[in-house]
Each structure stands twice: as structure tokens, then as C-alpha cells.
N, C-alpha and C positions, 0 to 999 in steps of 0.2 A: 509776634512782634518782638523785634532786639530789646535787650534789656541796657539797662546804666549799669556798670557791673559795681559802681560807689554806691549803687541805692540799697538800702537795707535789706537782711533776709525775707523774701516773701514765705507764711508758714502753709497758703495754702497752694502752691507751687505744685507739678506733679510727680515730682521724683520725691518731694516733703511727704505726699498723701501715700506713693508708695512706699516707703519708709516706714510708716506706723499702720499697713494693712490697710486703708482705706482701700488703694486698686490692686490688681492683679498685676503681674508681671513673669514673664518667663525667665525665672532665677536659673544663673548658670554657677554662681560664686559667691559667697556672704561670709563675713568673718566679723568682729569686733568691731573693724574699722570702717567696711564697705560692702555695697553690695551691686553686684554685675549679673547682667538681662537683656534680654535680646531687644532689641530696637522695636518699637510696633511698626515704623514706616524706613526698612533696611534700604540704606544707599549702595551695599554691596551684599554678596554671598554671604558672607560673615559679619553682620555688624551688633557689634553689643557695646551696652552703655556702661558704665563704670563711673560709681559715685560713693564719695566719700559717704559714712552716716551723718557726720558733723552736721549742723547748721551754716554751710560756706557758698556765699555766691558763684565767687569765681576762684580759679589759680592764683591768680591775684591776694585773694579774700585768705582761701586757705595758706597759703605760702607764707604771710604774714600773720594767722591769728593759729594757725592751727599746732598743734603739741606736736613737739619729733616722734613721739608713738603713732599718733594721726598721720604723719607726714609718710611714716616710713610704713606706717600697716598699709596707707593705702597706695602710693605704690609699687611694693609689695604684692597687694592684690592686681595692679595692672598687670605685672610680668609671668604673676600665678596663672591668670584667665587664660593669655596665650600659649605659655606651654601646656595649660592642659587640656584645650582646644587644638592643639599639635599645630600651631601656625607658627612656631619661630625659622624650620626650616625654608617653608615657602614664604616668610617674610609677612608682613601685615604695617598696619597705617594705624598712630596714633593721631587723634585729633581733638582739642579742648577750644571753645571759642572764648573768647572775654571780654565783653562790652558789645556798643552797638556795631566799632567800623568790624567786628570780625560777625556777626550776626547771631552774636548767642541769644538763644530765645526763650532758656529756662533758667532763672535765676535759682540754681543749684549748680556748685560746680558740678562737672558731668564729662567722662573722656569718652569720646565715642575712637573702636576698636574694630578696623575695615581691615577685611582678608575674604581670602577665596578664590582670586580671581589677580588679574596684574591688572593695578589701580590706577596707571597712567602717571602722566606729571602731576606733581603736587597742586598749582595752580594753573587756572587756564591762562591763555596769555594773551 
């Protein structure tokens, strides 16, 4: 279900639980600020999730409450993931949704990071 991306943090959220160990997750990247893992339900060859540690809904949320360390460690870590998954030459798709009309459905900010294959137009039309 989309979220309100103004509603408060939810703490038991599932990118929250994997965060402090509650789930599993196939880590590709983790540093101070972030941590990136493979999608459980991949929309492409390549898809991995990339999430701040912070407590931040959305882009939105963080762009506005988060510390320039926060801002800049994590992405930082976006650009780290791809080059050392070797996708910047053959290209790759960032994507963050924020609120209901864009269909985000974890209220955790969260970049989803699609490669592997040529991903067509951005939108359908």
C-alpha cells in the first residue's frame, strides 16, 4: 500500500527491521551512512535497494532534515554501488518514489538501482 510520505517514521517499517538485524538481506555495500542489498522481488538483472541508516521517509524527509554528512555519505554510497558493480559504462537507472501519486510503498527513503539489461523508456506512455 503507498504511503503519505508527511506521515511520521514508521519504526517497524522493513528496511527499519533490516537496519537493526531483525531480517536478512543480501548486502552488497554498508558504510556509516547506508546500506545497499539486493531487491527480494528484482524488476531488472541488476536491482539493488539503497537506504540511508537515518530514520527518513522520503527524499523529501531526508533532503530537508538530514545532516550534509548524511546527505553527502549517502549519495556517495549511490555512486560507490554502481561503480563497483561495474554498471557505469553500460549505464543503469536510479529510481526513489515519494508519496502516494508516485507509489512508494516503504516509508523508508529507499533508491532502487536497475541495470543489466536496456531498460526502455522511463515511463510508459
Amino acid at each position: 500500500m503507498p504511503i503519505d510520505a508527511t506521515l511520521p517514521y514508521d519504526e517497524t517499517n522493513i528496511f527499519a527491521r533490516i537496519l537493526r538485524g531483525e531480517l536478512p538481506c543480501k548486502k552488497v555495500h554498508e558504510d556509516e551512512y547506508s546500506l545497499a542489498f539486493h531487491d527480494i522481488n528484482p524488476q531488472a538483472p541488476t536491482h539493488i535497494l539503497i537506504i540511508p541508516k537515518g530514520a527518513y521517509v522520503s527524499w523529501d524527509d531526508f533532503s530537508e532534515r538530514g545532516s550534509e554528512a548524511e546527505i553527502a555519505g549517502f549519495v556517495r554510497a549511490v555512486g560507490r554501488v554502481a561503480r563497483d558493480l561495474g554498471l557505469v559504462a553500460p549505464g543503469y537507472r536510479l529510481l526513489a518514489n515519494v508519496g502516494l501519486d508516485s507509489h512508494q510503498e516503504i516509508p523508508h527513503l529507499h533508491v532502487h538501482l536497475f541495470a543489466g539489461k536496456k531498460l526502455g523508456p522511463m515511463l510508459a506512455r
